[in-house]
KEBA-76895 format. One record per residue (C-alpha): residue in one letter; x, y, z. Coordinates in steps of 0.02 Angstrom, whole numbers. Each point is the difference from the previous one (the first is absolute). Layout:
N
a X Y Z
...
END
This chain:
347
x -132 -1230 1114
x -69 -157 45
x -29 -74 190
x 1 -180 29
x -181 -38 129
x 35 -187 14
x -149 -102 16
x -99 126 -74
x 99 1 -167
x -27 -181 7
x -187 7 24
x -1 134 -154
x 135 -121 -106
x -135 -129 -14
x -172 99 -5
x 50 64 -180
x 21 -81 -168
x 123 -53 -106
x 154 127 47
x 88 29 -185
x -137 3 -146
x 49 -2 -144
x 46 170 -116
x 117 118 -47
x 103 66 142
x 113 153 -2
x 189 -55 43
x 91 167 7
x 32 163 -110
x 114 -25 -162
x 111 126 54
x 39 -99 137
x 39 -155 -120
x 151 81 -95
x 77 -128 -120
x 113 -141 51
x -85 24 173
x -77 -142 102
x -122 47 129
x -62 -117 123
x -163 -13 71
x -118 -112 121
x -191 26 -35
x -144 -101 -45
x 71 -185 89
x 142 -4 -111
x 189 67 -12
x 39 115 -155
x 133 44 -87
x -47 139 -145
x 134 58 -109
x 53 123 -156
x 97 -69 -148
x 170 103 -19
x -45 17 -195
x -181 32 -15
x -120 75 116
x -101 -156 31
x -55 -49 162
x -5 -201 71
x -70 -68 172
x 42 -173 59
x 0 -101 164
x 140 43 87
x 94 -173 48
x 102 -73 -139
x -90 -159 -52
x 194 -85 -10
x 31 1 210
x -92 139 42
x 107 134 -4
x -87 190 45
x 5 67 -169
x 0 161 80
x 187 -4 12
x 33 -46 -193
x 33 125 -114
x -90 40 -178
x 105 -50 -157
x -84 75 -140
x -170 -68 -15
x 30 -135 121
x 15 -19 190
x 157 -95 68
x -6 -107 174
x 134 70 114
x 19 -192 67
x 41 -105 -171
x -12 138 -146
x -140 -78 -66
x -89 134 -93
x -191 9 -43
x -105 106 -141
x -152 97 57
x -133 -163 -24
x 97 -114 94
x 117 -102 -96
x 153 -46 58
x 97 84 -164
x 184 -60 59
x 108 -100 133
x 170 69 -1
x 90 -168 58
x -120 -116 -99
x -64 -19 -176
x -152 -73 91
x -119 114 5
x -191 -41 41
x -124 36 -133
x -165 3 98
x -63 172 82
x 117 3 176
x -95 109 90
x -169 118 17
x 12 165 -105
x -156 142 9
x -63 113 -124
x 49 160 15
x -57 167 -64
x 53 210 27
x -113 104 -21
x 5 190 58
x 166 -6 71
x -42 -159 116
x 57 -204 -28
x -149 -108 17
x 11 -187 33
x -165 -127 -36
x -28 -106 152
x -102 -143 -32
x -28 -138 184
x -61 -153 -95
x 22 -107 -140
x 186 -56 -79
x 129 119 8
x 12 161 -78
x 101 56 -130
x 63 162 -75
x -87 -33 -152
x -154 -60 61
x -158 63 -39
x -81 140 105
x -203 42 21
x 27 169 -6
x 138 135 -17
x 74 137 98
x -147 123 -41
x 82 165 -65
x -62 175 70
x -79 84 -137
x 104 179 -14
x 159 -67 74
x 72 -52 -180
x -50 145 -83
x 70 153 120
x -159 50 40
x 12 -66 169
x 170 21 76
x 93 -76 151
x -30 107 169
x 68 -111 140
x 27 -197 98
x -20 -21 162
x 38 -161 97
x -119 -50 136
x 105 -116 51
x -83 -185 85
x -174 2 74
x -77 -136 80
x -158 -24 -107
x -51 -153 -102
x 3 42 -178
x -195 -32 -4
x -26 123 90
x 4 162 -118
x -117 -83 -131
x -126 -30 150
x 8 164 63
x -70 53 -177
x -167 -60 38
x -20 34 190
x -74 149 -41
x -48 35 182
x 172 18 66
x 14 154 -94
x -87 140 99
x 36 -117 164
x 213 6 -36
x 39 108 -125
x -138 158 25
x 125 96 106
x 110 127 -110
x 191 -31 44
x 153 99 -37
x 93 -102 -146
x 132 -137 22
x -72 4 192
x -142 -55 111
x -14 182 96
x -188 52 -40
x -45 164 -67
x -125 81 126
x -190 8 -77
x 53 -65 -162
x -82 -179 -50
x 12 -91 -176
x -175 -63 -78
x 15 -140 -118
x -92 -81 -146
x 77 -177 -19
x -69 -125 -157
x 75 -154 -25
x 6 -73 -189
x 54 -172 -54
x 48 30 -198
x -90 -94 -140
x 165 -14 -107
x 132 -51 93
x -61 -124 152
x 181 26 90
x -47 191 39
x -113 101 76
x -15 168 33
x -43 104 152
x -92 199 -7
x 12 133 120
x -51 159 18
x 46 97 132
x -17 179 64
x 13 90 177
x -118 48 117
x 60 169 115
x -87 11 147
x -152 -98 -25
x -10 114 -202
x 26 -112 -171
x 141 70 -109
x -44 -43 -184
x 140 81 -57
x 109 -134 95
x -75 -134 -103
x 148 -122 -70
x -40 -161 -89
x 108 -165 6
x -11 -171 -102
x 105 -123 49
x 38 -151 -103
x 58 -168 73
x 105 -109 -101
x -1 -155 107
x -27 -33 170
x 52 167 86
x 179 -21 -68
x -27 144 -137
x -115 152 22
x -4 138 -119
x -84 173 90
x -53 138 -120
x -42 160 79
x -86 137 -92
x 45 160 42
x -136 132 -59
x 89 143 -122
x 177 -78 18
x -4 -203 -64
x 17 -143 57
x 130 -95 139
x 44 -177 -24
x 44 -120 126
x 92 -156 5
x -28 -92 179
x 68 -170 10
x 7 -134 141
x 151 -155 8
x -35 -146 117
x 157 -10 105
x -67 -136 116
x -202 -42 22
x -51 147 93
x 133 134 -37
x 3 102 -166
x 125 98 -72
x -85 185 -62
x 45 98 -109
x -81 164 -100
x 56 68 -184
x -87 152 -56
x -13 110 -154
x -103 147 -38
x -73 140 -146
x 149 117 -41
x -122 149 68
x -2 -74 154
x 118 76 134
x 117 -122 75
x -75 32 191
x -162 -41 -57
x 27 -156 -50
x 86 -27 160
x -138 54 93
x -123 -114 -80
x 137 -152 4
x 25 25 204
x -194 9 35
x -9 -180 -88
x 137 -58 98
x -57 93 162
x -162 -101 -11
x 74 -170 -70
x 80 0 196
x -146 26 68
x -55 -181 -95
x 158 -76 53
x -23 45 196
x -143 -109 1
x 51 -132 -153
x 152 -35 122
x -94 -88 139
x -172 -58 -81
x -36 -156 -76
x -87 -82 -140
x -184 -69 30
x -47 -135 -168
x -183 43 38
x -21 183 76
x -156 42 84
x -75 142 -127
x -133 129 23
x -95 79 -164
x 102 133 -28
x 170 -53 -7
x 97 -15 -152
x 4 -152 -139
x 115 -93 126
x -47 -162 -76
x 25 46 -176
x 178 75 18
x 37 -173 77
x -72 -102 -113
x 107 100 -136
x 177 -14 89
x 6 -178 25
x 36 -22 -187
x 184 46 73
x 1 -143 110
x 91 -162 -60
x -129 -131 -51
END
């Protein structure tokens, strides 16, 4: 849930950068999107309206307002592959176009109005977001794709559980930052907590190996390493040790966990963050796992992430952003993370 502090939201509002950068963004689940359906949806500045043709499965996203008089398309219904105003009838394909006027055989030829590439991938609609520049289209070209989980699309990997965080107040900079303050992690997340909750487990602490790594192929993702084990009562456990990479795929807005799991396989984790308003994101978690592995397991390891991400967002809710942080020796590569995400930002 997120509380309103006033002045100090507006202090935090303008300490940070640009609020919406520009990536993929997930929308909703395609379940959710069944077809002739029109969902409605206010995120990243804009109003959406994202819709399912009643004859194919594909998937459009436009601005919500009908570029006629402005009519919430929201309210319209889907006619095949098109999207009818409930004010005039004016109906509009999945780029744009106006593709008829029902009283008129008048029909504009130019695009009408903004349309956004969208993607599903792993059971999820994804929408490109870009801040600057002309406006987007459907077809417009993309930097990068929706990256694909390897394991997902073969079987080998199959789907274990969503859970919906719900809003936090956080700016979405915040969870590629935390990769590389690599102090935090003894200082906020050493204590051992039941999962899904903040209750601590008595003489149980987490030690952690963090390594941050930019990638040399593809300059919009980087990756994060972790390897973690527990420490009871002051003793190392070895046989604790798990290892995590997590790949970034844009500014914080897609984050891929893979958890190795010694004798069982592998978990895969989709964590994904939606700017509903500059300092509040929409969270959500999508998680598959190794067929050997047993269904509370994976829940297990799921609520521990989620356990510790609130831990983040306690403080993420009420700090703010410093341009030139004073730095000591050993913190993390601070400056290079930055200098990496501001290829998001609009020119």
């Amino acid at each position: 849930m997120v509380r309103r502090n006033g002045q100090l939201d507006e202090l935090r509002l303008r300490s940070y950068p640009h609020h919406y950068p520009d990536g993929w963004y997930r929308l909703m689940t395609s379940k959710s999107l069944r077809r002739g359906r029109i969902r409605y949806l206010e995120c990243l500045d804009r109003a959406l309206v994202v819709w399912r043709s009643e004859d194919t499965d594909d998937v459009h996203a436009l601005l919500a307002f009908c570029p006629h008089l402005g009519a919430n398309l929201r309210d319209g219904r889907i006619r095949g592959n098109r999207i009818e105003c409930p004010f005039h009838g004016w109906k509009f394909t999945g780029n744009g176009r106006a593709a008829s006027v029902p009283y008129s055989d008048s029909v504009p030829t130019r695009i009408a109005t903004e349309s956004f590439p969208v993607q599903e991938v792993h059971g999820q609609v994804f929408m490109y977001h870009r801040s600057g520049g002309p406006k987007q289209r459907a077809d417009d070209e993309v930097p990068y794709p929706v990256p694909r989980v390897a394991g997902i699309d073969d079987g080998s990997l199959v789907f274990r559980g969503h859970h919906d965080e719900g809003r936090v107040a956080m700016h979405i900079l915040e969870v590629a930052e935390n990769t590389v303050d690599y102090a935090h992690f003894e200082h906020v997340h050493g204590q051992m907590t039941l999962p899904w909750t903040q209750v601590p487990v008595p003489g149980v602490r987490l030690q952690h190996l963090p390594e941050w790594l930019p990638d040399d192929r593809d300059p919009w993702a980087i990756h994060f390493r972790n390897e973690a084990s527990l420490k009871v009562l002051g003793r190392s456990m070895p046989w604790s040790r798990t290892k995590v990479l997590v790949t970034f795929a844009g500014a914080g807005n897609i984050m891929n966990f893979r958890f190795e799991i010694p004798d069982l396989g592998e978990i895969a984790l989709i964590q994904t963050h939606l700017p509903v308003a500059p300092l509040e994101q929409q969270v959500d978690f999508r998680w598959f796992a190794s067929r050997r592995i047993p269904r509370p397991l994976a829940w297990y390891v799921v609520g521990n992430l989620v356990a510790q991400l609130r831990k983040d967002v306690r403080i993420w809710s009420s700090k703010v952003y410093l341009e030139h942080p004073v730095l000591c020796r050993d913190d993390g590569p601070v400056v290079r993370l930055r200098r990496w995400y501001r290829q998001f930002f609009p020119d």
